[in-house]
N, C-alpha and C positions, 0 to 999 in steps of 0.2 A: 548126128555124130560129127560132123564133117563142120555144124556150129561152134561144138564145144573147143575142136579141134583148133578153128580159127580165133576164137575167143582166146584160148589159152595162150596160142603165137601169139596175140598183139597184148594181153599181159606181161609175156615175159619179154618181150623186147620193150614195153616200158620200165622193167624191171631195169631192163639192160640198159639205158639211157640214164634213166635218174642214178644208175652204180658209176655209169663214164664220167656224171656229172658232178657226183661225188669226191670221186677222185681227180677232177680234171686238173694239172700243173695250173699253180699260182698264177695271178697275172703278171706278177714282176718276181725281181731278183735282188737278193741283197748281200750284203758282204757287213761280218761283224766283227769285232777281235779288242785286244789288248796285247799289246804287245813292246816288248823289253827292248834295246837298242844301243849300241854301243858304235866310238866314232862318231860322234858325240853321247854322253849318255841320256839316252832320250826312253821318252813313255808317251805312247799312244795308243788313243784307247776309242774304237770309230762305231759308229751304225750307220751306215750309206743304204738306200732304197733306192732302183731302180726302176722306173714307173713308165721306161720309154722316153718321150720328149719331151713331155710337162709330171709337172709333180716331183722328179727326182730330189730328194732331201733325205737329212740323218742330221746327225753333230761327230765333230770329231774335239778329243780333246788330248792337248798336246803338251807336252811339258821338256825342255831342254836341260836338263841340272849341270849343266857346264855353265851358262850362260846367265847370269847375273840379270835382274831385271826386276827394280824397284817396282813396288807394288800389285807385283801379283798373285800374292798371299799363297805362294808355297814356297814353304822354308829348309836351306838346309843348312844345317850343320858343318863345319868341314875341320878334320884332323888340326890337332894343335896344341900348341900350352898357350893357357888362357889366364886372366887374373879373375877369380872371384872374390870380393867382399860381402860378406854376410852382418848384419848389425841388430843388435838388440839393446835395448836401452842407452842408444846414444852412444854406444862403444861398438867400434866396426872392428872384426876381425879379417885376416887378409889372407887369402889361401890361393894356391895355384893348380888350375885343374888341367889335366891333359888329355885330350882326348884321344883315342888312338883308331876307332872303329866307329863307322857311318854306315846304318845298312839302311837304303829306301824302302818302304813299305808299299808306297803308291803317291802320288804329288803331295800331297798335304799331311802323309802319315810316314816319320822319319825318325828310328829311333840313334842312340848314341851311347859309347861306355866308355871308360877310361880308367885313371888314379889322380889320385889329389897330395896335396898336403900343405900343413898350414906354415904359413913364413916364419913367424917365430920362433915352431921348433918343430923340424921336418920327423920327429918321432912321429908327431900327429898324422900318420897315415891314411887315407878313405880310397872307397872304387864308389865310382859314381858309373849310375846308368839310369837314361833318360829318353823323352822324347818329346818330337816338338808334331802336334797333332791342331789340324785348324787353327795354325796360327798360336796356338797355346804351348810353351815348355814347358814340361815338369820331368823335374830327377831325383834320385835320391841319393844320398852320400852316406855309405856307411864305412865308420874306422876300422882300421885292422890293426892297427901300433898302438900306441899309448890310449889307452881308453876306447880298449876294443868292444864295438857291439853299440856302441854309440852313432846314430843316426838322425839325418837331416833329409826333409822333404820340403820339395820349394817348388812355388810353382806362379808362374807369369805370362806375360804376353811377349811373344817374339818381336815384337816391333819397340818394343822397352827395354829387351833382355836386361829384366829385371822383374821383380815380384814378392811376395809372402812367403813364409815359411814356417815349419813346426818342428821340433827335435822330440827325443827319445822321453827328455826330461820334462815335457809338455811346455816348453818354456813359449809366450806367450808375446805378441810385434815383433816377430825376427823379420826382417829383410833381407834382400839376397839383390847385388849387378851382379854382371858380367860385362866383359869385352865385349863392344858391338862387334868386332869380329870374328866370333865366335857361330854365328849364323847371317846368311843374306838371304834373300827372295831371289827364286829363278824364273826364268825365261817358264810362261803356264799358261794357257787361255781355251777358254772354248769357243767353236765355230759351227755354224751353220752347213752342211754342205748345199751346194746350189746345182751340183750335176753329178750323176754317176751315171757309167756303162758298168754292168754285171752281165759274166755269162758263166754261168752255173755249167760244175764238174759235169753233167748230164749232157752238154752236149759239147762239151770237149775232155781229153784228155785230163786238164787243169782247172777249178774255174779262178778265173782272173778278174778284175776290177780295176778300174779306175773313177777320183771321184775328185771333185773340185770344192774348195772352198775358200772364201777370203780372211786374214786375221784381222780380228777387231781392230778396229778405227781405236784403241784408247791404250793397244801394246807398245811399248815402249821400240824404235826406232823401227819395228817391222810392220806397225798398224797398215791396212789396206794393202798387205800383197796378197797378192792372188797365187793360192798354190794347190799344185796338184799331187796328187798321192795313189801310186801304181801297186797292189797288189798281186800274189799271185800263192793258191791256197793248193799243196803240194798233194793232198789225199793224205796225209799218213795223219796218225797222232802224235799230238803237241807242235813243234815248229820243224821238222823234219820235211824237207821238198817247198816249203814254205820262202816267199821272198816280199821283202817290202824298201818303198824307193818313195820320195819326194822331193819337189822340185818348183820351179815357178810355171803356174797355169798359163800359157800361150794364148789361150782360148779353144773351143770346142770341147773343152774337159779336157786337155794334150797338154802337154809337155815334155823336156830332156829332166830325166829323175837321176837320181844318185840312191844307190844303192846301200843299206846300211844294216851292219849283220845283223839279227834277233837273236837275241840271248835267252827269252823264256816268254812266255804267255802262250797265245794259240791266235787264229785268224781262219775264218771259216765262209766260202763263198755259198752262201744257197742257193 
């Protein structure tokens, strides 16, 4: 008896080992998110891992839509009256479109709507609404004045703002400019992170983060700054208790951050 007895203890404290081992906490920590930004209007979107003192890595990526910044293929749009010519067999017609509404989707997805009309004779009324996605515009232009229900779809590359097009009437080589200023490229890049500290809600109050990384060598006048980006993951849902700050990396993954509100996403330390 006093065998089986023994037998069975050292079963179930095997049991009970491989259950600890099952569950045992991760060996690192990480901190994820996307998140909305105003005072500058900015979009960051991060995965930071914590590994201790080697291996810390993720990407973050970053986009500033205040900031102007050839060639980095996210485009926006910005409020305006603008000149369109459209042309079809060698006769260009001339219209003026306005934009009034720019809403971001995510860096490279931005749509836009407004009214139009054509110069010769402003009866020629349209609402135009469009968007400029990977680099590509397309909108449509439908009348509401004189030859109402009459529609234009056009569609090109943002770095030509210009392109192809087709009408209601199927009619066949329409082309379409616009004002180059009409859209620029913003301030956008992805980075490597090269350090984080994470300490998961679990064993504070908050969990918090910090992580480091450098902007590419090829961004226009900020290529190789070293910068750091301080989190801090509030417990609640959505951005409630929630704070985020960056700044230039001093070294050890540290620095003095600036604070900047979140308007929407989520940010989540594990």
């Amino acid at each position: 008896m006093k065998r089986v007895l023994a037998a069975m203890t050292a079963a179930l404290m095997m049991v009970a080992l491989v259950s600890s081992a099952a569950v045992a906490a991760p060996s690192f920590t990480q901190v994820t998110g996307s998140v909305w930004l105003s005072s500058p209007s900015q979009y960051v979107a991060f995965n930071a891992f914590d590994y201790g003192t080697t291996g810390d890595r993720g990407t973050v990526n970053y986009t500033n839509f205040d900031q102007p910044a050839a060639g980095s293929g996210a485009w926006l749009p910005v409020a305006g009256t603008y000149a369109l010519t459209t042309a079809v067999a060698g006769t260009s017609y001339y219209h003026t479109m306005i934009i009034d509404t720019v809403r971001v989707i995510s860096p490279t997805n931005v749509t836009f709507s407004g009214t139009g009309f054509y110069n010769a004779d402003h009866a020629y009324t349209w609402t135009v609404t469009g968007s400029i996605v990977n680099r590509v515009v397309s909108f449509h232009i439908l009348y509401t004045g004189t030859n109402a229900g009459y529609f234009f779809d056009a569609t090109g590359l943002a770095a030509a703002m210009s392109g192809t097009g087709t009408d209601s009437n199927l009619t066949l080589n329409e082309t379409w400019s616009i004002s180059p200023a009409f859209a620029h490229e913003v301030l956008s890049y992805t980075a490597s992170v090269t350090c984080a500290v994470v300490t998961s809600a679990m064993a504070t109050t908050f969990g918090t983060a910090t992580f480091g990384f450098t902007i590419p060598t090829n961004v226009p006048s900020y290529g190789g700054l070293p910068i750091v980006i301080k989190v801090v993951d509030g417990g609640t849902p959505g951005t409630n208790g929630d704070t985020y700050g960056h700044g230039v990396n001093t070294g050890a993954c540290d620095g003095t951050v600036t604070n900047y509100p979140i308007t929407g996403g989520n940010l989540v330390v594990h």
